[in-house]
N, C-alpha and C positions, 0 to 999 in steps of 0.2 A: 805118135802124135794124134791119130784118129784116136786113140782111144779117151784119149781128154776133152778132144771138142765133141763125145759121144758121152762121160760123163758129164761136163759141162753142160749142155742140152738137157741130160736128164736132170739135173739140181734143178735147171731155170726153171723145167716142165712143174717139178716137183711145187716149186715156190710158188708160182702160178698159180698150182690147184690148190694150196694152202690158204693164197689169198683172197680167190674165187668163194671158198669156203668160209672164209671169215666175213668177208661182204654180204654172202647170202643171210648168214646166221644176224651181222649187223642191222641189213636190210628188216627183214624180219623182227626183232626189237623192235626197231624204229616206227615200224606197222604197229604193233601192238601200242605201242604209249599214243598213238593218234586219238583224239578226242571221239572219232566219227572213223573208224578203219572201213568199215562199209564191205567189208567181206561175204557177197553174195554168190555163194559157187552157183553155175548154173552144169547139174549132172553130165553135157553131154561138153562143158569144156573141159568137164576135169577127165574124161572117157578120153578128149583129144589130146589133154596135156599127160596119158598115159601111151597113148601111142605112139606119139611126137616124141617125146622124153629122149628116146636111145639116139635118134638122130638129132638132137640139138645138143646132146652129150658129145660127139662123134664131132661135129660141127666145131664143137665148144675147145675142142682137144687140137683138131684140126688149124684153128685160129690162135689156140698157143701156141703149138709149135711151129709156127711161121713168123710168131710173137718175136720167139725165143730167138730163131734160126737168123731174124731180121735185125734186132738188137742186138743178142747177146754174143753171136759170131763174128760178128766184125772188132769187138771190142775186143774179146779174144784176141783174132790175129792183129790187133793193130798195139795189144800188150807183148806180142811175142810168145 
């Protein structure tokens, strides 16, 4: 029985990142066709969004799988 609410988890986690991945890429497009996108890097935010990066990843992971854990288990044992 663990071993299915541990596959189970890993699908959710999986789909998550897939969706996370399609939003971003969506996001993105959606930037570009703006009339006025106004994308002004300034060097020392992108220095931060290189340092930040791994813990907003970790973060990002962290917040699905409690996503997952909070939705997708209970439905689980409430199927049987």
């Amino acid at each position: 029985m663990r071993d299915r609410f541990g596959a189970v988890l890993t699908a959710s986690m999986s789909v998550l990142a897939v969706e996370t991945a399609i939003g971003a890429i969506v996001y993105f497009v959606w930037r570009q066709t703006l009339e006025s996108p106004g994308f002004l890097y300034d060097p020392l935010g992108v220095i931060l969004l290189i340092l930040i990066s791994p813990f907003m990843a970790v973060a990002g992971a962290v917040l699905a799988a409690m996503l997952s854990i909070g939705v997708v288990m209970p439905l689980l044992v409430v199927a049987g």
